[in-house]
C-alpha positions as CSV (number, residue, x, y, z in Angstrom):
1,X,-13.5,-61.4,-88.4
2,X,-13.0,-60.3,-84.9
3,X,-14.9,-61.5,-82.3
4,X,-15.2,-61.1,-78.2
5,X,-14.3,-63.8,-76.0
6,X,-18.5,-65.1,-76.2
7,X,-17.7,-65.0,-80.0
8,X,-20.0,-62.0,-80.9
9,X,-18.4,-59.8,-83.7
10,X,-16.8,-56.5,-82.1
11,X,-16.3,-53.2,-84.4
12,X,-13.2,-52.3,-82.6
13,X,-9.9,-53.2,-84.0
14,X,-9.2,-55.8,-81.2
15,X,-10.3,-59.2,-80.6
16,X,-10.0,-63.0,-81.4
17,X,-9.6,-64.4,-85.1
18,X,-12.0,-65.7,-86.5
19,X,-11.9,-67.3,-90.5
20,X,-14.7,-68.3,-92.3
21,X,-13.2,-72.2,-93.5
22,X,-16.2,-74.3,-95.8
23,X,-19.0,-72.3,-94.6
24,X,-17.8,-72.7,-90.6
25,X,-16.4,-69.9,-88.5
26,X,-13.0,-71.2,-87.1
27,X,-10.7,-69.3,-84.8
28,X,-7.5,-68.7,-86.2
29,X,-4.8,-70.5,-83.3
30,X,-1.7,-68.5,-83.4
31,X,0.7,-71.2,-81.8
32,X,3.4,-70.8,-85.1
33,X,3.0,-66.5,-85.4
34,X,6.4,-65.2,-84.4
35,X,7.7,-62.2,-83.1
36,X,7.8,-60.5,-86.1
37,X,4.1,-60.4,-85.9
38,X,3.9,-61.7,-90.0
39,X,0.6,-63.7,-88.6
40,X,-0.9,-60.8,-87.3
41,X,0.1,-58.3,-89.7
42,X,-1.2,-60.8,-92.3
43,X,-4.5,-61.0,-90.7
44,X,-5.0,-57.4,-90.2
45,X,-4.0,-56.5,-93.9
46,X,-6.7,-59.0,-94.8
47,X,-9.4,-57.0,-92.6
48,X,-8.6,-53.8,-93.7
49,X,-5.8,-52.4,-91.6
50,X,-2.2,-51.4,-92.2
51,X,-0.7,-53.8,-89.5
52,X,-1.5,-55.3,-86.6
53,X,0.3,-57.3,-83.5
54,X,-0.4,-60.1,-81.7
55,X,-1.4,-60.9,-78.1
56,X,-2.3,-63.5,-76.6
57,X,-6.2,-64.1,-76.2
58,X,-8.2,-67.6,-74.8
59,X,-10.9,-68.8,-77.2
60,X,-13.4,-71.2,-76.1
61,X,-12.7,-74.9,-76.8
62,X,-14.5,-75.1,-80.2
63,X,-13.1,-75.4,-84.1
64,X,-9.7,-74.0,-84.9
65,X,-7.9,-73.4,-87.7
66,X,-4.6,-74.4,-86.5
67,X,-1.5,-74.1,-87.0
68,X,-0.8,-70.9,-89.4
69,X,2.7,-70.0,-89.9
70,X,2.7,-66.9,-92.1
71,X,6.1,-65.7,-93.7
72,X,4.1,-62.1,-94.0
73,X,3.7,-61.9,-97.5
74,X,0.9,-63.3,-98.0
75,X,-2.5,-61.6,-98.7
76,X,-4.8,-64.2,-97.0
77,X,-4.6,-66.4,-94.1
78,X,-5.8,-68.9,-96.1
79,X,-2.3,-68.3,-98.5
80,X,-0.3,-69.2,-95.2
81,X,1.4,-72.6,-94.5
82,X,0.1,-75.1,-92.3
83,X,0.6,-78.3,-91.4
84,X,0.0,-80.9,-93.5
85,X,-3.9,-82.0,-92.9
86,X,-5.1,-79.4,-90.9
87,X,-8.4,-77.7,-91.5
């Protein structure tokens, strides 16, 4: 989901990632989405939208789902790789 910066869900097509991880909302960090915007475009097929593109955005200090380094092929964020135990 996409949320605004006080984490209340927006309808617009722009905002910070959120993923729902075990029942807890978790923003998605985007440290490891390249330029090619395979993160982004991963996230925003998975919400319902042809492509999307990244920019940078400051979530509050609270869970994160870190480290997601898509190749853009996958169909969920959850499908990315990560680091090895991250959650």
């Amino acid at each position: 989901r996409l949320v605004s910066s006080s984490g209340v869900t927006v309808s617009a097509n722009t905002g910070l990632l959120q993923m729902n991880v075990a029942g807890v909302w978790k923003y998605v960090c985007d440290d490891d989405f390249d330029g090619n915007n395979n993160g982004a475009n991963v996230a925003c097929r998975e919400l319902g939208y042809a492509s999307g593109a990244h920019s940078h955005g400051t979530a509050p200090v609270d869970s994160f789902y870190d480290n997601v380094a898509c190749t853009g092929t996958e169909s969920r964020l959850v499908n990315c790789p990560r680091a090895a135990g991250e959650d």
